[in-house]
VMD Tcl script that builds the backbone (N, CA, C; Angstrom):
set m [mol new atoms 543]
animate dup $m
set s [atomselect $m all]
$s set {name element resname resid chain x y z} {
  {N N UNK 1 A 296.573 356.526 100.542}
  {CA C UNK 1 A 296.086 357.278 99.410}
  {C C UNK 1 A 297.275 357.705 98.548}
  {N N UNK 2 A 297.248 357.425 97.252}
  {CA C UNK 2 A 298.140 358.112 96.492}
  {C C UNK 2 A 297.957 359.031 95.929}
  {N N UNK 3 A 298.993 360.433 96.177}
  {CA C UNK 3 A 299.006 361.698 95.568}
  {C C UNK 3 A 298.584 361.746 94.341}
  {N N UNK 4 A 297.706 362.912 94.084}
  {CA C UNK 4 A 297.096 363.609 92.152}
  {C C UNK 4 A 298.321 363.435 91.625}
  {N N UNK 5 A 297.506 362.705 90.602}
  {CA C UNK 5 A 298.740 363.092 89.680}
  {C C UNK 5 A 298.295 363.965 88.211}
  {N N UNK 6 A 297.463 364.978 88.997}
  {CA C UNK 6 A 296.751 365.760 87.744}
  {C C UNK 6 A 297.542 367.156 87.373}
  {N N UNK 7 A 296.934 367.927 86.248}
  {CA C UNK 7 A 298.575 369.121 86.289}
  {C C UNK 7 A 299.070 369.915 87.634}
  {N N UNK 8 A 299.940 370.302 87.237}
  {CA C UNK 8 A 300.636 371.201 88.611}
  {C C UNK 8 A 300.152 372.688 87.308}
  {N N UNK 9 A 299.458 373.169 88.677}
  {CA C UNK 9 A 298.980 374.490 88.449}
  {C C UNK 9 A 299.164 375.559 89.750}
  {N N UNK 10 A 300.027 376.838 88.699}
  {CA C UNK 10 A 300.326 378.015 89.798}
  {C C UNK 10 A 299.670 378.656 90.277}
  {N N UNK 11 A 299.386 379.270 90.996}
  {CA C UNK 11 A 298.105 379.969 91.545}
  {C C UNK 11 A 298.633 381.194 92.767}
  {N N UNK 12 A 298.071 382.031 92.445}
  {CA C UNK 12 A 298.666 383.373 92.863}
  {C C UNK 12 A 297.197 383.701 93.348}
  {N N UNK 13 A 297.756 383.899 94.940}
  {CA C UNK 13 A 296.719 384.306 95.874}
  {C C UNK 13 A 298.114 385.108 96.600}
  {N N UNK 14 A 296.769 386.347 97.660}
  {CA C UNK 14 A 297.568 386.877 98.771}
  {C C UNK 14 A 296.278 387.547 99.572}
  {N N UNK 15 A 296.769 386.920 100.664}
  {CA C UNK 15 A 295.191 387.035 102.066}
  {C C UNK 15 A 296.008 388.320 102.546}
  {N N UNK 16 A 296.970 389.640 101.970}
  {CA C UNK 16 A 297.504 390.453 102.504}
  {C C UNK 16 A 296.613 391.794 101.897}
  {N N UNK 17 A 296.471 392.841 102.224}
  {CA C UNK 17 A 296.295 394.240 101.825}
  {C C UNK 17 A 295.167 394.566 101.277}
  {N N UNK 18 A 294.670 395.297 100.714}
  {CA C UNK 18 A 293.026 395.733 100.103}
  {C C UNK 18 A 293.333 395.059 99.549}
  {N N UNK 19 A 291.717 394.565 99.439}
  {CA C UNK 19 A 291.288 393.684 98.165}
  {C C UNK 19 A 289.552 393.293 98.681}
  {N N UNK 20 A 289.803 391.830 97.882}
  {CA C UNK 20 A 287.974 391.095 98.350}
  {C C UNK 20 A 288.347 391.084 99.543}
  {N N UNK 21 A 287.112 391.133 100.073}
  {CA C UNK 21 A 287.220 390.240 101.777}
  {C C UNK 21 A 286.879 389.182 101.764}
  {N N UNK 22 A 286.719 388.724 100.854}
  {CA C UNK 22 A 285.512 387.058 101.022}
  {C C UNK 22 A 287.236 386.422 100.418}
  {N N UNK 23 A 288.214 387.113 100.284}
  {CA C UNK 23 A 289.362 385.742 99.267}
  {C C UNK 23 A 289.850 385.201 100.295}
  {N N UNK 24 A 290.286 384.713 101.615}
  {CA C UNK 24 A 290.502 383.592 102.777}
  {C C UNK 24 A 289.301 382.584 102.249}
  {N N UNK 25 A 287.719 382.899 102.117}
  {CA C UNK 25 A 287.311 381.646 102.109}
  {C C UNK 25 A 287.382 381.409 100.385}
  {N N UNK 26 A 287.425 382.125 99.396}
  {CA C UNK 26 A 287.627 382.307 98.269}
  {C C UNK 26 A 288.802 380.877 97.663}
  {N N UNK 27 A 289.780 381.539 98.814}
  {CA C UNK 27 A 291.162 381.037 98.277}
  {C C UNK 27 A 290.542 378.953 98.955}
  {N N UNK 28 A 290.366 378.802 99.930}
  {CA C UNK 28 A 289.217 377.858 100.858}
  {C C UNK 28 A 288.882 376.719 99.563}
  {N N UNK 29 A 288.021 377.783 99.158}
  {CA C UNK 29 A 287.126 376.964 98.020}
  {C C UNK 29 A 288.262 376.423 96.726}
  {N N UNK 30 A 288.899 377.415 96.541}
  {CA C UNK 30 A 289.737 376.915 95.222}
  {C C UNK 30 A 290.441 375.519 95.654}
  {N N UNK 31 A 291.208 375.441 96.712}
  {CA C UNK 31 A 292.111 374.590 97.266}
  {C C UNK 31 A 291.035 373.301 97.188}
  {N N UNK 32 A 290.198 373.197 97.999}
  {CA C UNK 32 A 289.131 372.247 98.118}
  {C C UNK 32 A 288.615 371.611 96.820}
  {N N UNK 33 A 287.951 372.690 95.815}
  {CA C UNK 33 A 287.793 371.832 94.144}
  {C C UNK 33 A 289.001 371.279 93.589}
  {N N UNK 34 A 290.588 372.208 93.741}
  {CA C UNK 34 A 291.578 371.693 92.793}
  {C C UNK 34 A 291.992 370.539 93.244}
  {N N UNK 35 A 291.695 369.930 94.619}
  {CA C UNK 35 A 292.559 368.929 95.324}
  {C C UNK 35 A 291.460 367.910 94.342}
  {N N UNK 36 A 290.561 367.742 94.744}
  {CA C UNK 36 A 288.775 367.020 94.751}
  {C C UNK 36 A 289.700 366.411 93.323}
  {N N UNK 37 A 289.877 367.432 92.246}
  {CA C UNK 37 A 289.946 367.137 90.791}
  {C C UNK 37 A 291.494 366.716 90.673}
  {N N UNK 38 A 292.206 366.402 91.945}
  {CA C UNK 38 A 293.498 365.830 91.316}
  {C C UNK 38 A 294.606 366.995 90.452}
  {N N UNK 39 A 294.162 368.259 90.956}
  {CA C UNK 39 A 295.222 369.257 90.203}
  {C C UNK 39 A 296.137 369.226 91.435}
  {N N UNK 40 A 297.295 369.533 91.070}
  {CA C UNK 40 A 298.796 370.046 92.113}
  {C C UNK 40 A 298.806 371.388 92.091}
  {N N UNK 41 A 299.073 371.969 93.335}
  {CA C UNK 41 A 299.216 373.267 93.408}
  {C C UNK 41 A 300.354 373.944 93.670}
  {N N UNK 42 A 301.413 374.990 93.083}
  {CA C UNK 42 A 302.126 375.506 93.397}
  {C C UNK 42 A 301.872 376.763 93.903}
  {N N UNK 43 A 302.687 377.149 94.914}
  {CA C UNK 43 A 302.260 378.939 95.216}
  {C C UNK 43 A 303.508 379.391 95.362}
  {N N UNK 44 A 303.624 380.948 95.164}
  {CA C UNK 44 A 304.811 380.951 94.746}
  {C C UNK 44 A 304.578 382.019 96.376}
  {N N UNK 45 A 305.762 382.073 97.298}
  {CA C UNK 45 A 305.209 382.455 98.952}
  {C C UNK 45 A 306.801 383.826 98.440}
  {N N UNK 46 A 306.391 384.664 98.920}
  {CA C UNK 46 A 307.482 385.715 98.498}
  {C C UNK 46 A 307.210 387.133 100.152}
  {N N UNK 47 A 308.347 387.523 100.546}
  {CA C UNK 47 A 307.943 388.715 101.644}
  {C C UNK 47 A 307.022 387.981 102.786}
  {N N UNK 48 A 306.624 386.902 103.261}
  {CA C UNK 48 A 306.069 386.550 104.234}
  {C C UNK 48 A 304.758 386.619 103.394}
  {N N UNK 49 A 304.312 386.405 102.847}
  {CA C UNK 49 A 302.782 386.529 102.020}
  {C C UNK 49 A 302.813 385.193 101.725}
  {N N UNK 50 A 301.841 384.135 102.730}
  {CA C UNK 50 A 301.612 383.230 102.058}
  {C C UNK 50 A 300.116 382.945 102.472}
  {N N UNK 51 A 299.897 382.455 101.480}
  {CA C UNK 51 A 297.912 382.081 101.365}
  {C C UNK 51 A 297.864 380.570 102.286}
  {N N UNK 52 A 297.641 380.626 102.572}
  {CA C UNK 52 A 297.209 379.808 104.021}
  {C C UNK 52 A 296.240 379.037 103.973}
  {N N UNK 53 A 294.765 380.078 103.781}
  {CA C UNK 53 A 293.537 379.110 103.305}
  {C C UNK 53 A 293.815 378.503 102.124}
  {N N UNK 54 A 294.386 378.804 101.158}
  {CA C UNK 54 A 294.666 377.744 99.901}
  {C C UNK 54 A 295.290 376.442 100.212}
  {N N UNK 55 A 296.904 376.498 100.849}
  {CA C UNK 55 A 297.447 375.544 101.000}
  {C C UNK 55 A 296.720 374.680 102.005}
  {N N UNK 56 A 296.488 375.166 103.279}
  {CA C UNK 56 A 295.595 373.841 104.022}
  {C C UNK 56 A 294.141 373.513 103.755}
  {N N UNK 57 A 293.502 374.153 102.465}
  {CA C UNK 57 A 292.084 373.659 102.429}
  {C C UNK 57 A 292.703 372.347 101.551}
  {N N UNK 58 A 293.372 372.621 100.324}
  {CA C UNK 58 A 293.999 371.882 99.925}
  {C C UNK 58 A 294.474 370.352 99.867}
  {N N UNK 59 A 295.450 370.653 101.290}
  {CA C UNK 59 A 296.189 369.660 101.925}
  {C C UNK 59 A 294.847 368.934 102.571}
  {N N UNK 60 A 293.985 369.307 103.308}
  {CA C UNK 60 A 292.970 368.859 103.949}
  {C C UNK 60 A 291.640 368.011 103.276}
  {N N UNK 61 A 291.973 368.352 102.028}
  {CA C UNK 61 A 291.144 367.834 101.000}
  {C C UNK 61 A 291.599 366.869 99.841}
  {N N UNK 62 A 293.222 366.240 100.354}
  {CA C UNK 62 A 293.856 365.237 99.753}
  {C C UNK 62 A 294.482 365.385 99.268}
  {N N UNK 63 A 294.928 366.869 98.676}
  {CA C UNK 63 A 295.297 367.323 97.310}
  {C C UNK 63 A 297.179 367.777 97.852}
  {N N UNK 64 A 297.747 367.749 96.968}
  {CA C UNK 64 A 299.551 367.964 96.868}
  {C C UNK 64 A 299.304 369.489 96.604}
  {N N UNK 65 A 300.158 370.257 97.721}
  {CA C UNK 65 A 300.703 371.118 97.280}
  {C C UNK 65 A 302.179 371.879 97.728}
  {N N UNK 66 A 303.021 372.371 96.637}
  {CA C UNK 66 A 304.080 372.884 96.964}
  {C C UNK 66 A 304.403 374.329 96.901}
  {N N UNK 67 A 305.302 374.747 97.410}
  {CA C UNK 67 A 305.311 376.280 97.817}
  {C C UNK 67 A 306.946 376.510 97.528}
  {N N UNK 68 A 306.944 378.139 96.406}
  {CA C UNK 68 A 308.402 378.040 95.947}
  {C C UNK 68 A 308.654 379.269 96.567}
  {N N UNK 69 A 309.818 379.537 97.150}
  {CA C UNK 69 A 309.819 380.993 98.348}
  {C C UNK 69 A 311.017 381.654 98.041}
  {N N UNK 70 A 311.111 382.874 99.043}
  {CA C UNK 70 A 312.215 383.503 99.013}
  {C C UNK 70 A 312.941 383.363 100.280}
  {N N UNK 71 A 313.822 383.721 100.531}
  {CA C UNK 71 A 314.642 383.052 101.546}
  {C C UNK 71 A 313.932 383.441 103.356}
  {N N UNK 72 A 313.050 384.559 103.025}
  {CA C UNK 72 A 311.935 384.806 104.096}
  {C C UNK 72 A 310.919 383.916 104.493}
  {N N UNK 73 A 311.357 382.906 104.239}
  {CA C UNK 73 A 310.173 381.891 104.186}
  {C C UNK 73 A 309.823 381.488 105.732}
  {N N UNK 74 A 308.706 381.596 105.947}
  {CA C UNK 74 A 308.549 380.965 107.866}
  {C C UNK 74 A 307.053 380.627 107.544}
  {N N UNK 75 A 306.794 379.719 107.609}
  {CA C UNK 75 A 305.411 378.929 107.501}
  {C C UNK 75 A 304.726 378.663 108.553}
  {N N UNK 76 A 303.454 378.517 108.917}
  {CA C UNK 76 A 303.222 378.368 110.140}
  {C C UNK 76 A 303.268 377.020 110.286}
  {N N UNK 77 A 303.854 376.706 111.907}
  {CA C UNK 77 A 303.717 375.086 112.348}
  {C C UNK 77 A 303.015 374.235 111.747}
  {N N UNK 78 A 301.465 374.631 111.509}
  {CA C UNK 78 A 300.871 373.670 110.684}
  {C C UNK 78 A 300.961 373.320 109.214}
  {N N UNK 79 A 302.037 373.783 108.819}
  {CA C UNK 79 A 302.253 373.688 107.123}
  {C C UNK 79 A 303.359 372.900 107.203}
  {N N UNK 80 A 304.677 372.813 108.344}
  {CA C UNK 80 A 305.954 372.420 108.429}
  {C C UNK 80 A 305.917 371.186 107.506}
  {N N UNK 81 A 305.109 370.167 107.184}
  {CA C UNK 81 A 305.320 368.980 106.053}
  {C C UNK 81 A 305.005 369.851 104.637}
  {N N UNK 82 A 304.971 370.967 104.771}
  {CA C UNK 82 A 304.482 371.111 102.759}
  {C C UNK 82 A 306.073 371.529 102.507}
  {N N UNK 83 A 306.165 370.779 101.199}
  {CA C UNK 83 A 307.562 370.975 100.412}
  {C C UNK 83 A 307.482 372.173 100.090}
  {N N UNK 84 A 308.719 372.785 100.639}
  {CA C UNK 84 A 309.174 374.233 100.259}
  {C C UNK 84 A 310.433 374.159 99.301}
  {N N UNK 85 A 310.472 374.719 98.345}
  {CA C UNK 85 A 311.845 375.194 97.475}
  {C C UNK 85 A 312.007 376.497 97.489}
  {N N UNK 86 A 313.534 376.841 97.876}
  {CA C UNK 86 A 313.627 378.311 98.244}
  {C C UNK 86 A 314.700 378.931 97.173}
  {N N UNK 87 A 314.504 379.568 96.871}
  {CA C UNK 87 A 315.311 380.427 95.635}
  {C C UNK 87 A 315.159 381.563 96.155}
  {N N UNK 88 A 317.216 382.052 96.130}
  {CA C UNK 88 A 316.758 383.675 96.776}
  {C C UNK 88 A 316.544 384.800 95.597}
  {N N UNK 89 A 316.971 384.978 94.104}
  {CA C UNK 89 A 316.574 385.334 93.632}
  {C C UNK 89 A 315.337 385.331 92.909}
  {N N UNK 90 A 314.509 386.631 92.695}
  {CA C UNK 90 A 312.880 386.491 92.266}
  {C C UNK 90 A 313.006 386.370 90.836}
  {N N UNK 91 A 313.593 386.529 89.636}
  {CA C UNK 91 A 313.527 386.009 88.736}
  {C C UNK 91 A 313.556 384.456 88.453}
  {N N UNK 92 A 314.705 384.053 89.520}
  {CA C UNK 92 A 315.399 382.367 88.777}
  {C C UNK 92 A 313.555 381.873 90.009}
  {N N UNK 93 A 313.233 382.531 90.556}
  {CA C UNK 93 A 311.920 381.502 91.491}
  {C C UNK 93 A 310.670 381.585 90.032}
  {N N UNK 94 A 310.548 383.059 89.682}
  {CA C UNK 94 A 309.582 382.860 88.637}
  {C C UNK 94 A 309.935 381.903 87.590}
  {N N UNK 95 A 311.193 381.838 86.846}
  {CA C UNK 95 A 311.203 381.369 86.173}
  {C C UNK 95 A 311.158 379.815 86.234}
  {N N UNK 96 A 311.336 379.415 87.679}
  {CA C UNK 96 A 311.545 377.865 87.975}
  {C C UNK 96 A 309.697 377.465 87.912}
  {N N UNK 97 A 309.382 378.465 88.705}
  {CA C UNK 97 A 307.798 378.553 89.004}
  {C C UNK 97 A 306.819 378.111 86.988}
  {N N UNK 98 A 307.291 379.017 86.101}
  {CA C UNK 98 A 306.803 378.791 84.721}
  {C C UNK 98 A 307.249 377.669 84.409}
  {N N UNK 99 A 308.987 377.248 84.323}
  {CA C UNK 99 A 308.688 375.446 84.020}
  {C C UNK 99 A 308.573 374.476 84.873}
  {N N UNK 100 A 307.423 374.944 85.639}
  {CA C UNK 100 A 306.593 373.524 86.545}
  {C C UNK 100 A 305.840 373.472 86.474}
  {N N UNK 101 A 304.849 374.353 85.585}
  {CA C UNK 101 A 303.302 374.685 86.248}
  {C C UNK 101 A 303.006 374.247 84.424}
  {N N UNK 102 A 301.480 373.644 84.432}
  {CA C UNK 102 A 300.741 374.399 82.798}
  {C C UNK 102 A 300.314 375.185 83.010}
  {N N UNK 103 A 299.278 375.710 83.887}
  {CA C UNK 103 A 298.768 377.105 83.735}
  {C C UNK 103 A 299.367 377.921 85.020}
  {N N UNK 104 A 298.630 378.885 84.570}
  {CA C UNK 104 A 298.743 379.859 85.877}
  {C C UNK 104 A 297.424 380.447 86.490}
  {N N UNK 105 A 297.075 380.673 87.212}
  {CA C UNK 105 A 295.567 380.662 88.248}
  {C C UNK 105 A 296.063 382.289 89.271}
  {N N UNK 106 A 295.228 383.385 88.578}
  {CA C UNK 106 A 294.957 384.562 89.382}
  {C C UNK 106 A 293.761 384.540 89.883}
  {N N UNK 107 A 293.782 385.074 91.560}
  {CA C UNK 107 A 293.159 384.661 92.198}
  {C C UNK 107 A 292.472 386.430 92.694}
  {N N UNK 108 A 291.337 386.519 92.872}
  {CA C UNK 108 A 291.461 387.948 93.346}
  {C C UNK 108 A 291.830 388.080 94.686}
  {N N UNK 109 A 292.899 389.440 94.558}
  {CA C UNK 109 A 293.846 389.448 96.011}
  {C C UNK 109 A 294.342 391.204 95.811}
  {N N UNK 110 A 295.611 390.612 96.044}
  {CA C UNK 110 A 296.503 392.287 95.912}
  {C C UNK 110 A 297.067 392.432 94.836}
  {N N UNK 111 A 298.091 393.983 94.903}
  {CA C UNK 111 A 298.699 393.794 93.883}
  {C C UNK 111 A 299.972 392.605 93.394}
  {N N UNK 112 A 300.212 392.556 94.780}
  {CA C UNK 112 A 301.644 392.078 94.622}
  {C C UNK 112 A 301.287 390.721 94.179}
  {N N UNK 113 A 300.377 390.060 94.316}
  {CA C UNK 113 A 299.875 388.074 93.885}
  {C C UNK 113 A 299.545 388.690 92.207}
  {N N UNK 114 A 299.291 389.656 91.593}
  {CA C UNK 114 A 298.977 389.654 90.238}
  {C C UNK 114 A 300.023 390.184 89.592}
  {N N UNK 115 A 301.153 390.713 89.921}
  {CA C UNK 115 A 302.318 391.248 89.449}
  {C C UNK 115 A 303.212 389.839 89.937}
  {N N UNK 116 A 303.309 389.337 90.606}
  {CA C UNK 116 A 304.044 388.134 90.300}
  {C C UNK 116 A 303.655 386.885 89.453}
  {N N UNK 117 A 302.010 386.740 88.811}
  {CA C UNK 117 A 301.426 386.136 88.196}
  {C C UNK 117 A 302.309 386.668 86.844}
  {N N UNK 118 A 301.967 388.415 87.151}
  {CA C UNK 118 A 302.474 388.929 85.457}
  {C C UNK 118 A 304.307 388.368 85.132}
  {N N UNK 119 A 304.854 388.339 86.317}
  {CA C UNK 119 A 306.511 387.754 86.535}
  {C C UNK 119 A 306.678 386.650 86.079}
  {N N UNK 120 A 305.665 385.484 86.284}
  {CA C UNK 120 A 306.276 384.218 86.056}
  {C C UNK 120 A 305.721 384.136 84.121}
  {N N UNK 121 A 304.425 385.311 84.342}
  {CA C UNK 121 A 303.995 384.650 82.894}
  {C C UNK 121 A 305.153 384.913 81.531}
  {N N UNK 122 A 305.839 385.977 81.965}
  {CA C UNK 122 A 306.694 386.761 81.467}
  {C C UNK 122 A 307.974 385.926 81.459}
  {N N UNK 123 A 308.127 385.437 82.276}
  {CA C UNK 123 A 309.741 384.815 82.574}
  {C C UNK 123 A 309.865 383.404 81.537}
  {N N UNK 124 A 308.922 382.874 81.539}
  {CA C UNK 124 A 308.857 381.484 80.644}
  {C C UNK 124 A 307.850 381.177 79.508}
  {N N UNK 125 A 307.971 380.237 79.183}
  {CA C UNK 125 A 306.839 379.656 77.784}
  {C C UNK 125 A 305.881 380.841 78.213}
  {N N UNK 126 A 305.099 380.847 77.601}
  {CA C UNK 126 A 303.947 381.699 77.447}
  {C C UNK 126 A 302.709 380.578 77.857}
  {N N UNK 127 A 302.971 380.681 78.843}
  {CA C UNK 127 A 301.605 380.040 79.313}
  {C C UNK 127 A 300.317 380.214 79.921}
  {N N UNK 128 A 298.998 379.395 79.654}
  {CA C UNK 128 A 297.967 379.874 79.541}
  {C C UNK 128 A 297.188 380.837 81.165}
  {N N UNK 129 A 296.430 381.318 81.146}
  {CA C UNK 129 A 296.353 382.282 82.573}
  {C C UNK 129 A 294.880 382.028 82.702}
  {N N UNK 130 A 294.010 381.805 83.862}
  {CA C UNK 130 A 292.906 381.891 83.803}
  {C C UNK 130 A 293.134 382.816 84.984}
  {N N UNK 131 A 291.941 383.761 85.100}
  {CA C UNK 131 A 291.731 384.526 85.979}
  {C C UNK 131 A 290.300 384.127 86.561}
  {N N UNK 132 A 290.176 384.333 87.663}
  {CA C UNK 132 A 288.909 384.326 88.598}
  {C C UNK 132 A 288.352 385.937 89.112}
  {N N UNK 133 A 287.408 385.821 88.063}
  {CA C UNK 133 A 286.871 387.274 88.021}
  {C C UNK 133 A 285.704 387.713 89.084}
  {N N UNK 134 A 285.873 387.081 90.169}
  {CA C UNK 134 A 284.930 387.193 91.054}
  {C C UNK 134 A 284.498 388.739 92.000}
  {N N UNK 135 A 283.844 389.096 91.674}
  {CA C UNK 135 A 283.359 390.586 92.301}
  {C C UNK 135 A 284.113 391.522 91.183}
  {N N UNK 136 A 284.317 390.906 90.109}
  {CA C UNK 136 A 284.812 391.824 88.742}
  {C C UNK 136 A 286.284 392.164 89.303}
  {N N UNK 137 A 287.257 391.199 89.653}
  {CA C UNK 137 A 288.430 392.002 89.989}
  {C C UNK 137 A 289.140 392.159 88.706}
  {N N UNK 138 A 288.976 391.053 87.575}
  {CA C UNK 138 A 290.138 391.445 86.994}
  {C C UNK 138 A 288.700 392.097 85.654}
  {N N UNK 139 A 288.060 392.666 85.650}
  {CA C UNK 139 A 287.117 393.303 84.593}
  {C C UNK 139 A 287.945 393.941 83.338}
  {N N UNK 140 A 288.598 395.200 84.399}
  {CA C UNK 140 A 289.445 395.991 83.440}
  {C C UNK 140 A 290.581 394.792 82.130}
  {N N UNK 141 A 290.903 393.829 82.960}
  {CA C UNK 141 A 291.581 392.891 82.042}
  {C C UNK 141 A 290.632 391.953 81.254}
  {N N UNK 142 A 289.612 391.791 81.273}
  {CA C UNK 142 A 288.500 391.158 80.743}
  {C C UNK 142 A 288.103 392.293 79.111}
  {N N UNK 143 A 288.124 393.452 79.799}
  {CA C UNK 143 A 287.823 394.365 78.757}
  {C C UNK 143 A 288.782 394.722 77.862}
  {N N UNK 144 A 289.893 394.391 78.509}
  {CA C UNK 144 A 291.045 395.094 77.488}
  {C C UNK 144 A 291.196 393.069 76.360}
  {N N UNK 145 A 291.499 392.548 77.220}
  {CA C UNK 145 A 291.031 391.297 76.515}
  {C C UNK 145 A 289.695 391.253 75.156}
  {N N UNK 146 A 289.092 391.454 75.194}
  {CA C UNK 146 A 287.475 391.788 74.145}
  {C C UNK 146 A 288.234 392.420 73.606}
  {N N UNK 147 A 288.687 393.788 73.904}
  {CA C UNK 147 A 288.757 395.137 72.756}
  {C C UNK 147 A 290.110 394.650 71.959}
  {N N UNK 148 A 290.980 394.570 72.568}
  {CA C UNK 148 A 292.326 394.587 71.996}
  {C C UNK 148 A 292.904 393.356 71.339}
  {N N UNK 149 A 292.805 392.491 72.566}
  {CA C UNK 149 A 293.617 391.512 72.105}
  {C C UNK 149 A 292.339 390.368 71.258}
  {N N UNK 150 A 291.638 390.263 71.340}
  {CA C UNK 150 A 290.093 389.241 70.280}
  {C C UNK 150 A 290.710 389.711 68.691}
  {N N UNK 151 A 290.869 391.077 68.797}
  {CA C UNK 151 A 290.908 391.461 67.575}
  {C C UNK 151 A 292.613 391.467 66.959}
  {N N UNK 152 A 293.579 391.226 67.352}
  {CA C UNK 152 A 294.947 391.418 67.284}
  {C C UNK 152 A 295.858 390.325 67.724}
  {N N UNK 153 A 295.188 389.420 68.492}
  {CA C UNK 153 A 295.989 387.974 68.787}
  {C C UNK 153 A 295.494 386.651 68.259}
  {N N UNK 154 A 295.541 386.546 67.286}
  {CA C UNK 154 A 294.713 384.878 66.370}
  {C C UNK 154 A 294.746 384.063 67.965}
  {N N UNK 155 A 293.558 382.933 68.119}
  {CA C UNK 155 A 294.225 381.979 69.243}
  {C C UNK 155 A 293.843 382.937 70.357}
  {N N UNK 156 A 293.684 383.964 71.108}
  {CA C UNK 156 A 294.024 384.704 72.454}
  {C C UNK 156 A 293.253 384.008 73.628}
  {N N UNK 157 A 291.693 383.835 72.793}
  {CA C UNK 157 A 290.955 382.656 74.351}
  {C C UNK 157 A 292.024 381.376 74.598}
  {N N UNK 158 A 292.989 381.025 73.749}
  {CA C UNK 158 A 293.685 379.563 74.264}
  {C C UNK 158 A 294.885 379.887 75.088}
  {N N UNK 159 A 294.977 381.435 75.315}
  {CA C UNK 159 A 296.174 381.902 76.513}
  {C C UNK 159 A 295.353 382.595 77.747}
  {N N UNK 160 A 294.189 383.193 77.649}
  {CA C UNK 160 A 293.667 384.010 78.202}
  {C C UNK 160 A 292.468 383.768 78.733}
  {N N UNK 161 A 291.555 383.115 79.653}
  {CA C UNK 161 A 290.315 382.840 80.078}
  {C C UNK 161 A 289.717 383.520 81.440}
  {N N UNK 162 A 288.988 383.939 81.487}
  {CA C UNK 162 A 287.883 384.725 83.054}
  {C C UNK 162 A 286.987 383.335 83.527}
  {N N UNK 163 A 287.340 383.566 84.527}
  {CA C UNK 163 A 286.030 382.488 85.111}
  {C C UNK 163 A 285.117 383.361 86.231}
  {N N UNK 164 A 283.669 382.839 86.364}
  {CA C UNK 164 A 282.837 383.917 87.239}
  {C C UNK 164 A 282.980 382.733 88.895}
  {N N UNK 165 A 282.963 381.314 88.201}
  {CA C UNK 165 A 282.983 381.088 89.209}
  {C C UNK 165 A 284.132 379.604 89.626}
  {N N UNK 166 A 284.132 379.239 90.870}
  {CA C UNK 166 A 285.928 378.391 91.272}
  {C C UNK 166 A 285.080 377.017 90.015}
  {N N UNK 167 A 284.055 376.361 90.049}
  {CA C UNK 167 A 283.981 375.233 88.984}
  {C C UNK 167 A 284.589 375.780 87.798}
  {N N UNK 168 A 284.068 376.815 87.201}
  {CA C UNK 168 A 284.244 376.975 85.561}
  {C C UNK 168 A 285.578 377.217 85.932}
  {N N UNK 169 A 286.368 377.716 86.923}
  {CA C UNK 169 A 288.049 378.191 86.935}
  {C C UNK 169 A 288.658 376.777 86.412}
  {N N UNK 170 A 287.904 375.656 86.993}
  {CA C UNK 170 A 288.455 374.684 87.042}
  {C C UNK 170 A 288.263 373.902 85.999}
  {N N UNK 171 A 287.381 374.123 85.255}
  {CA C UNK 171 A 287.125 373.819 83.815}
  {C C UNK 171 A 287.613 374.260 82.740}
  {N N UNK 172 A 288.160 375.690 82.964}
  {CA C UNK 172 A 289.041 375.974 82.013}
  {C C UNK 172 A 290.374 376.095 82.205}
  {N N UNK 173 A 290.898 375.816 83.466}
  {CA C UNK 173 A 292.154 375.062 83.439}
  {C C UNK 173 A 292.755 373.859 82.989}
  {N N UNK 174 A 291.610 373.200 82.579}
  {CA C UNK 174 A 291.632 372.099 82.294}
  {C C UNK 174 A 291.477 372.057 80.432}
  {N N UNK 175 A 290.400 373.063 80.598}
  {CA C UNK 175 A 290.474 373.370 78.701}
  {C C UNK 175 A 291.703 373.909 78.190}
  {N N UNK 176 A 292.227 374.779 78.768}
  {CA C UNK 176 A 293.776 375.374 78.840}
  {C C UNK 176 A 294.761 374.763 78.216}
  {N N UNK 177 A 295.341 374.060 79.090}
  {CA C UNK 177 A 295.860 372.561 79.245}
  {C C UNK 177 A 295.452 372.198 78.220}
  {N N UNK 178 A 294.202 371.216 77.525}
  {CA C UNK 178 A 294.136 370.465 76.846}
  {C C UNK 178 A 294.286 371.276 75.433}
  {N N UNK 179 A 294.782 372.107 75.238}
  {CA C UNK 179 A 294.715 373.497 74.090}
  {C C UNK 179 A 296.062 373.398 73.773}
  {N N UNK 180 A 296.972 373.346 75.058}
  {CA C UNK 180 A 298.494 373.778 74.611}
  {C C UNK 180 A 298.684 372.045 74.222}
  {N N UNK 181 A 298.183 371.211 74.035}
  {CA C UNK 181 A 298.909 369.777 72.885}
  {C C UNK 181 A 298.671 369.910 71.734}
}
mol reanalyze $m
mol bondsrecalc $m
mol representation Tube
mol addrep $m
């Protein structure tokens, strides 16, 4: 079988701390459609936080994915073939992380997977973000999106998209993408 060669998309998950309880199979499902559709996945693995159900539903479902870390990196045995790149500083990883990826993919999790989403978006091109608004995690950003930015950013749906569910995530990653040519 030859590897997707569809975009490499970042995706910020963390199966660590409050949050959904349903994001292990959450994260499951994403891995499973993005492989299906030939997307590449990067995750950016930082403090021992790495999403697990993403990368092996993923891998298990055909699909390429790579993982960019901090020098804490320890994967479990069953990941030992996924390409790791390790950068010990967290800026030069975000910023390597923004020129590899077209989009970026928030996943509902913790804080720390959406503050490094906000890191990489920040560090490079301005690139497009879909969020997965599932059980309303990112609402408050949905709303401030409508109020603020609809009215004050010409263009803002072609940086900024909610999805309710992992298909439409995957549909407008793809609209995303086809926006920034």
């Amino acid at each position: 079988m030859t590897a997707p060669s569809g975009p490499m998309i970042g995706i910020f998950a963390s199966d660590r701390g409050p949050g959904d309880p349903e994001r292990a199979n959450l994260m499951g499902e994403v891995g499973r459609v993005f492989a299906r559709r030939g997307g590449r996945i990067l995750c950016l693995v930082e403090h021992g936080i790495v999403p697990v159900p993403l990368i092996t539903a993923a891998r298990t479902a055909g699909g390429t994915v790579e993982v960019l870390a901090d020098e804490e990196i320890a994967l479990p045995p069953a990941l030992s073939d996924v390409k790791v790149t390790v950068l010990p500083e967290r800026r030069e990883r975000l910023q390597h992380l923004a020129g590899e990826v077209s989009a970026l993919v928030g996943l509902p999790g913790s804080l720390a997977s959406v503050s490094a989403l906000f890191g990489a978006w920040a560090s490079g091109p301005q690139l497009p973000v879909v969020l997965l608004n599932r059980n309303r995690a990112f609402e408050v950003i949905r709303g401030f999106a409508a109020d603020v930015l609809a009215v004050s950013v010409p263009g803002h749906d072609r940086h900024l998209q909610f999805a309710d569910t992992v298909e439409d995530l995957w549909n407008k990653v793809v609209w995303v993408g086809e926006q920034r040519r």
